[in-house]
N, C-alpha and C positions, 0 to 999 in steps of 0.2 A: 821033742815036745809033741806028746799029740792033742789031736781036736778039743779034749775035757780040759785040759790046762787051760788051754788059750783060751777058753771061756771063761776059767773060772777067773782066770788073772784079770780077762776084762772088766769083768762083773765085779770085782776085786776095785780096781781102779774104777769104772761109774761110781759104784756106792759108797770110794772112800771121797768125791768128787761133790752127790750129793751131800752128807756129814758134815764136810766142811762148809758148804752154801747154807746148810740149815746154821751150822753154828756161827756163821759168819752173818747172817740175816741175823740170827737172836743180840749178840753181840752188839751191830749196830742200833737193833730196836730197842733196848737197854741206854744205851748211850746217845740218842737220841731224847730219850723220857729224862733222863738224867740234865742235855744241855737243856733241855724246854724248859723245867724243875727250876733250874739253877737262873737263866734267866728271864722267866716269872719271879723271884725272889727281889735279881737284882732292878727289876723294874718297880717290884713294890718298895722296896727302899728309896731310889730315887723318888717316886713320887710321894713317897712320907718325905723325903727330905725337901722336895719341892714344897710341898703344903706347909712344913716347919718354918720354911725362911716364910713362903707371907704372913706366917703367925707369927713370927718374931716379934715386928713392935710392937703387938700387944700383949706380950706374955709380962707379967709381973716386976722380973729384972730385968727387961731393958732400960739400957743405960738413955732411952733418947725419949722424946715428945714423937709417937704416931704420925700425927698432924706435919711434924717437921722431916717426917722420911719419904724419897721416893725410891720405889724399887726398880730395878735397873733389869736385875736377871744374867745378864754376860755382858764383862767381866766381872762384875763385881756386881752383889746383892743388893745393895743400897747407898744412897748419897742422903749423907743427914745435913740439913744446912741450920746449924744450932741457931737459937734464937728469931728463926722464921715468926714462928708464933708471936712475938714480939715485935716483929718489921723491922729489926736489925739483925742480919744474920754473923755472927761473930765467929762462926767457925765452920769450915768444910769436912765432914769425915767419911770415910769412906767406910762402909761396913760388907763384912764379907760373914753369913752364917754357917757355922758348921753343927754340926749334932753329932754325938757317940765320939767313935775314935778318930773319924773323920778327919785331912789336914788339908791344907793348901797345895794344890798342883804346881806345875811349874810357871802354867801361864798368867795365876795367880799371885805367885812369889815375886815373877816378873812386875806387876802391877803395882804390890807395895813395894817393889825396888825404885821404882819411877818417883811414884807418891814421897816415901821415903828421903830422898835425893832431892827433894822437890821440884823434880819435873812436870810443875802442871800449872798451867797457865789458862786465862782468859781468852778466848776468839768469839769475835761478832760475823756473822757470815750473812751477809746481805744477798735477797734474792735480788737477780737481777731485773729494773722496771719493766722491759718487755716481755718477761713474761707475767708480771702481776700487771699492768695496764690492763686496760678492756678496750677491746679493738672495737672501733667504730667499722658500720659494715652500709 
């Protein structure tokens, strides 16, 4: 091999070294704009779907009285306590809003399996006096 080769193989290997760094830069610059794209998208859905659930009780067909929903957020959407407006509450329900194709997750399905089975009971949770007393000083 003489001198002109082994330049030119070098210069061969640099330039096929840069090629690959430019195409590997565009590649990821692509695919970048692309993850950004996708989630910006899936951040404007979530917060439509956000702003949909506190619009719920007042959309036309809900099933419930506004006045008798409070919104919870995690796990579940809402607690309607039927009859509130009345000062007899006759029924507990649990409401969870969806929009579009949307379904129930697992930790969701978990929730009405509980509900469902009727695992759901009353607790009073008492703060203890020393810390609601007021200390004389």
């Amino acid at each position: 091999m003489d001198f002109l080769t082994i330049i030119l193989i070098i210069l061969a290997i640099v330039f096929g070294y840069l090629i690959g760094k430019i195409l590997r830069d565009k590649y990821w610059e692509e695919k970048i704009l692309e993850e950004r794209k996708d989630a910006i998208a899936k951040s404007r859905a979530v917060l439509g779907g956000q702003f949909s659930e506190q619009l719920a009780p007042y959309l036309p067909d809900f099933p419930y009285s506004p006045s008798e929903v409070r919104f919870i957020g995690k796990p579940i959407d809402f607690i309607v306590f039927r009859g509130a407006d009345n000062k007899q509450i006759d029924e507990i329900v649990f409401v969870e809003v969806k929009s579009g194709k949307s379904k129930i997750n697992a930790h969701e399905k978990n929730l009405k399996n509980a509900i469902d089975k009727k695992r759901v009971r009353w607790e009073e949770y008492r703060i203890p006096e020393d810390i609601t007393k007021s200390r004389e000083r």
